[in-house]
C-alpha positions in Angstrom: -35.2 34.6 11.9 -33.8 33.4 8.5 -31.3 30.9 8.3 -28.2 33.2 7.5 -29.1 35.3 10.4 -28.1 32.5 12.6 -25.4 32.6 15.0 -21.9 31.8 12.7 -21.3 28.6 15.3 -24.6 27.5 14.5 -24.6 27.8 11.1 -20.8 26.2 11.3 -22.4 22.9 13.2 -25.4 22.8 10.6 -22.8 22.9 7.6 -21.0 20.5 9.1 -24.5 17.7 10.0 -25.0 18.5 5.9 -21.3 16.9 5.4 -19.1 17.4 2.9 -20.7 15.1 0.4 -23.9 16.5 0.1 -22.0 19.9 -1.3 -19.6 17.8 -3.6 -22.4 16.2 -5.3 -23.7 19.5 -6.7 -21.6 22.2 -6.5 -24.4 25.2 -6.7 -25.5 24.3 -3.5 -22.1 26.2 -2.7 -23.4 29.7 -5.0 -26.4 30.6 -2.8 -25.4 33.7 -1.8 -22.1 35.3 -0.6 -22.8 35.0 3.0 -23.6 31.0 2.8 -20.8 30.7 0.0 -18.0 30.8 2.8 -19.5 28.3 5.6 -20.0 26.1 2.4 -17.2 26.1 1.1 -15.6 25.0 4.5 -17.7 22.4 4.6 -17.1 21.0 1.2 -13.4 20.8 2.0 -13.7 19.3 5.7 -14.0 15.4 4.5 -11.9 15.1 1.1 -12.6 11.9 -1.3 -9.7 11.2 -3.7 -9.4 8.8 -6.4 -7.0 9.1 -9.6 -9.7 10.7 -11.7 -10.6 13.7 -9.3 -7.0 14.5 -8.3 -5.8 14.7 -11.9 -9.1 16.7 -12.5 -8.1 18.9 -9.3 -4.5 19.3 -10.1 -5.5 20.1 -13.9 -7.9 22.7 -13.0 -7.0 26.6 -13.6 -8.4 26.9 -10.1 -6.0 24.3 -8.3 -4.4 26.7 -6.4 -6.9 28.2 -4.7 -8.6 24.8 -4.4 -5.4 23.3 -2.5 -5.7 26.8 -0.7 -8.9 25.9 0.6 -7.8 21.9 1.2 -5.4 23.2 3.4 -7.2 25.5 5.4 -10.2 23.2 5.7 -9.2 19.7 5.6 -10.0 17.5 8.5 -10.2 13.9 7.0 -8.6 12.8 4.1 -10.0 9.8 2.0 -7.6 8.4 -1.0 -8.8 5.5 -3.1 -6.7 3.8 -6.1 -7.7 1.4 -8.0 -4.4 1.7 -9.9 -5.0 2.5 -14.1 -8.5 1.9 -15.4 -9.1 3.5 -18.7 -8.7 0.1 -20.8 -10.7 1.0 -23.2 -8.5 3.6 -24.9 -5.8 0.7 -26.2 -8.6 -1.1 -28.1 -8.8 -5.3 -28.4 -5.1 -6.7 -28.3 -4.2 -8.2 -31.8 -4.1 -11.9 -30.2 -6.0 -14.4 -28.8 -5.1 -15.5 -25.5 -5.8 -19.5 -25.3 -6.4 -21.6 -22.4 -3.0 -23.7 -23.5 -1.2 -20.8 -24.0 -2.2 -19.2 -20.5 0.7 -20.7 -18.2 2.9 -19.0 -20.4 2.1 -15.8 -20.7 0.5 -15.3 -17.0 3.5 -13.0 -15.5 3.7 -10.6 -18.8 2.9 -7.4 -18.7 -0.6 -5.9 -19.6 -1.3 -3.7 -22.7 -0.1 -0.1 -23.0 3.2 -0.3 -20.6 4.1 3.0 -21.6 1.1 4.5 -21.1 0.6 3.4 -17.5 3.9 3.9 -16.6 3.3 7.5 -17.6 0.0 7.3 -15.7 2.1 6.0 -13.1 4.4 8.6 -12.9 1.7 11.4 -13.0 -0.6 9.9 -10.1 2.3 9.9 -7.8 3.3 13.8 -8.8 -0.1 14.8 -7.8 -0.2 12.8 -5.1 2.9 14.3 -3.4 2.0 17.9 -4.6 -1.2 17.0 -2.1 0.8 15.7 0.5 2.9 18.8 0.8 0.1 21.1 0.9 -1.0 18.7 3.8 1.8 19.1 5.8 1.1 23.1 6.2 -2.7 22.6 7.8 -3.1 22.0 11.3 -6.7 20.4 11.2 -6.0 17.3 9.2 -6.8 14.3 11.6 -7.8 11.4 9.5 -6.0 9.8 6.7 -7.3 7.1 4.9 -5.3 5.8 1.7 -6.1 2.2 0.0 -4.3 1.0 -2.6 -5.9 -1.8 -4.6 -4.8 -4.2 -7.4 -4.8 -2.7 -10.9 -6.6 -4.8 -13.4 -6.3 -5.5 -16.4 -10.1 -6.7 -17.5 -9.1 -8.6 -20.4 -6.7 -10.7 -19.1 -7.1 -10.4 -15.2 -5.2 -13.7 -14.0 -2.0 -11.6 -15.5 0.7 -10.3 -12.8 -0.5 -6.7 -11.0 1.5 -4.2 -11.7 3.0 -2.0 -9.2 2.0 1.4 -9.6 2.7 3.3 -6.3 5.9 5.0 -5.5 7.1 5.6 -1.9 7.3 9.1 -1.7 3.9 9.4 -3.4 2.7 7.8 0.2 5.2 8.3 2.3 5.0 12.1 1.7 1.7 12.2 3.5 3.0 10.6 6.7 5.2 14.0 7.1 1.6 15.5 8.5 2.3 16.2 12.4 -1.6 15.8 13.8 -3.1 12.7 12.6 -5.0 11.3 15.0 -5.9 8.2 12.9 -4.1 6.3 9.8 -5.3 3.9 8.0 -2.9 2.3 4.8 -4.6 -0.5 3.1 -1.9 -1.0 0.0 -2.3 -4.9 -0.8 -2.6 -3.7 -4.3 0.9 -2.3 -4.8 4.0 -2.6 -3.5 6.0 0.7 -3.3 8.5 1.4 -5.8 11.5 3.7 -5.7 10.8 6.9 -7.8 13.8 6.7 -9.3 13.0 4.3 -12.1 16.5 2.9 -13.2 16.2 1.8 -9.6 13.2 -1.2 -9.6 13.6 -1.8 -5.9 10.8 -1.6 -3.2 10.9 0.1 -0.5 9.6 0.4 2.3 7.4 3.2 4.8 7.9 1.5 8.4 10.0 3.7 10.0 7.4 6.8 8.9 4.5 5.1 10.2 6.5 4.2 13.6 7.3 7.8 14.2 3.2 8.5 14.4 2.5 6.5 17.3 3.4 9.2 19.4 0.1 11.1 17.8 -2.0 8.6 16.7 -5.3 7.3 18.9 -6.0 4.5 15.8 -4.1 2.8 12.9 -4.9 -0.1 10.6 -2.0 -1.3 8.6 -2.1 -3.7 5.8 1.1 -3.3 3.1 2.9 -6.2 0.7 5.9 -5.4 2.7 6.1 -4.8 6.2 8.1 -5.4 9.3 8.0 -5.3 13.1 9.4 -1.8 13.2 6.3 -0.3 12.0 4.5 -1.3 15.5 7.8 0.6 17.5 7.6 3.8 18.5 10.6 6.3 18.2 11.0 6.1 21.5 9.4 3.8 24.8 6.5 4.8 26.6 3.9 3.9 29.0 1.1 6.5 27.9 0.4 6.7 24.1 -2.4 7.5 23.4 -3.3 4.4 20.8 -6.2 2.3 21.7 -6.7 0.5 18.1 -4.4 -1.4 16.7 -5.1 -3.6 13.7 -2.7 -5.4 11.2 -3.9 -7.1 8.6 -0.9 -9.8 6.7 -3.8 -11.0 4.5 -3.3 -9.9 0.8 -6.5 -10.2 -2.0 -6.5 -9.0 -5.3 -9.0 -6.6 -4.5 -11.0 -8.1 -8.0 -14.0 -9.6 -7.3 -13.1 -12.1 -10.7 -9.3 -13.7 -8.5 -10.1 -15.4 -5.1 -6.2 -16.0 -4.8 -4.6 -14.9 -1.1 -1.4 -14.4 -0.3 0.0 -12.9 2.3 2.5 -9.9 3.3 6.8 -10.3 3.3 9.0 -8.9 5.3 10.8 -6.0 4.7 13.7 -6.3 2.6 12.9 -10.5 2.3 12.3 -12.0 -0.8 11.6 -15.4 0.1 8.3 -17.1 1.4 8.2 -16.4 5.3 4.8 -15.3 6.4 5.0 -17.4 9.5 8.4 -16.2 10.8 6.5 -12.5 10.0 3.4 -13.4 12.0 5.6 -13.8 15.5 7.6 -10.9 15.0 4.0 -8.6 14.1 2.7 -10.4 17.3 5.7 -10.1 19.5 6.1 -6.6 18.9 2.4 -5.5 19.6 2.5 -7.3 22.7 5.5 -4.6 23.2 3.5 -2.1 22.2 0.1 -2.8 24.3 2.0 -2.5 27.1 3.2 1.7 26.1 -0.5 2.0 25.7 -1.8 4.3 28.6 -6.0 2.4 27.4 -5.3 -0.1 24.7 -9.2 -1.4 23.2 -8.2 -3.6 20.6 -4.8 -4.6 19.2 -4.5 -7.7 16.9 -2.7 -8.9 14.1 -4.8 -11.2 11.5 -3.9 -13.4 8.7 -5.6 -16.1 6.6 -4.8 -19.7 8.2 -4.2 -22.5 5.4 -5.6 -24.9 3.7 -9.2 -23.2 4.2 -8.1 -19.6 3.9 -9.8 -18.7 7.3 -9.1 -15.0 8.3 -7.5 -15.8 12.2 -7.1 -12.9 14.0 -4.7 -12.5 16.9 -6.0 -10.7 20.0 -3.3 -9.5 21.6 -5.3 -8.1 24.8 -6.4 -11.2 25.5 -4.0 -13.8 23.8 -6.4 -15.7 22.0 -6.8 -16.8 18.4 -10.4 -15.7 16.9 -11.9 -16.8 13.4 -13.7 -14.2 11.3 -16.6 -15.1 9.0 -15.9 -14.3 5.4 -16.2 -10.5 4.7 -16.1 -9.5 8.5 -14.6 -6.2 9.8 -10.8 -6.5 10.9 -12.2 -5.7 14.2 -15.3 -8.0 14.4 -16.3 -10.3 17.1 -15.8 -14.4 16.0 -15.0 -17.7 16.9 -12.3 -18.0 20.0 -10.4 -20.8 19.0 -9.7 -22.6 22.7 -6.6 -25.0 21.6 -4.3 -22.5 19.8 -2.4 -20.1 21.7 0.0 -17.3 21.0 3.8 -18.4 19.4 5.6 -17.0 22.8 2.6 -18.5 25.4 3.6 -22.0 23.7 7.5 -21.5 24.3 6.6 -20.8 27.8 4.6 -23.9 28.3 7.0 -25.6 26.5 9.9 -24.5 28.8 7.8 -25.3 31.7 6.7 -29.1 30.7 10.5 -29.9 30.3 11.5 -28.1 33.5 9.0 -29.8 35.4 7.0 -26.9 36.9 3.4 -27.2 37.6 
């Protein structure tokens, strides 16, 4: 029996071992005959990889509409990864020399070509709402992936990021009605209103809140967030979450800056990561307990002076260090002599009342 006389389930679940890679990485393998050309093409489409470079090729392409045809009808994880603008080249050497005494003051000024990336900007976040829309209409999409990392300049790279995402090019995607897992890694960019006589950020809390009715896994970790991103629309004793991680830790995402920072509250300007640690922790206590089989909730953050990533398990109320480069979900050090923010209110409450 040759392969395309195979059963079409089987030749489904033998496309699908392949992967979607395999057929992205050269496209005739999608041109072997009419019969295998519309498996193959399912296939291709089921696990999408997006950076800036194939989406503007996608959304350029006089086949884009049958290719967001076929996104949408095929679509099952989604896989977006910025690394905000990168073609540095095209502006040339800039026409002075940038000395270490004359660093301090220049540090927080723009990069070269602010025109040009802020057109880049603009066109980026078209296309990425145009794929968001066609998003919403499928039914199969279940995993969506987007990170968002710092956009650097080579040249000068201890210059201030820009911030190149809108809102609605993000918060467009969170419209889709059957994720199952979300994942939004932006610690390069904070959100911007589109409207650009309008330079204020914004923030996506309130989207991601509404998906915890759906959603079996998220990962959060923004420049901005706030405790209403961990509450569901409305209480609960059986969502079906059961991982939960948050991630206030911010890196430049370069390789060449070691700097950390960590996130802000929505809406606050000032420094108050600490205040925004207990209310992340607080409210995913609240949250654990609308899980109907919670596995892992924490919220981490890099402790100072020695920039240790400290996780917070909220499960079991401990404080665990993570080796450098661990996953957000990795097994460390327990720490035995810190406790939780609210377990040390209680204790305190109970040493002055005289209870045992």
């Amino acid at each position: 029996m040759s392969l395309l006389q195979l059963p079409p389930e089987l030749f489904i679940h033998i496309f699908n071992y392949v992967g979607s890679s395999d057929f992205r990485s050269d496209l005739s393998r999608l041109t072997i005959c009419k019969e295998w050309y519309e498996f193959a093409k399912t296939a291709c489409y089921r696990e999408f990889d997006v950076t800036e470079k194939t989406l503007r090729r996608l959304m350029s392409s006089p086949h884009v509409e049958s290719s967001l045809r076929l996104l949408k009808d095929s679509a099952e994880t989604m896989d977006i990864n910025l690394q905000g603008f990168e073609d540095w080249d095209s502006f040339g050497p800039p026409p002075y020399t940038v000395t270490r005494e004359g660093l301090d003051s220049i540090m927080w000024m723009d990069a070269r070509g602010p025109s040009t990336r802020t057109a880049w900007s603009i066109e980026l976040n078209s296309n990425l709402v145009r794929l968001a829309t066609i998003l919403q209409q499928t039914q199969k999409l279940r995993v969506l992936r987007i990170q968002a990392m710092s956009e650097v300049d080579p040249m000068f790279i201890f210059w201030k990021p820009r911030e190149y995402l809108f809102c609605t090019g993000v918060n467009t995607f969170l419209a889709a009605s059957n994720l199952t897992s979300l994942e939004l890694d932006l610690c390069g960019s904070r959100l911007k209103q589109w409207d650009q006589e309008n330079d204020g950020e914004v923030h996506i809390c309130t989207s991601v809140a509404k998906l915890l009715t759906t959603l079996r896994r998220l990962r959060l970790r923004m420049r901005d967030i706030c405790a209403g991103a961990l509450n569901p629309p409305h209480h609960s004793t059986n969502l079906r979450l059961d991982e939960v991680l948050v991630n206030l830790s911010l890196s430049s995402g370069s390789p060449l800056i070691s700097a950390v920072s960590h996130a802000r509250r929505c809406g606050y300007h000032g420094r108050d990561s600490l205040a925004l640690k207990g209310e992340m922790e607080k409210q995913a206590r609240d949250l654990v307990a609308q899980m109907a089989a919670p596995k892992t909730v924490r919220v981490l953050m890099h402790e100072y002076p020695n920039c240790q990533l400290r996780a917070f398990d909220v499960l079991t109320g401990k404080y665990i260090d993570l080796a450098e480069g661990a996953e957000w979900r990795d097994d460390g050090e327990v720490i035995k002599d810190q406790v939780s923010d609210e377990e040390s209110e209680i204790s305190s409450i109970t040493s002055f009342s005289g209870g045992e």
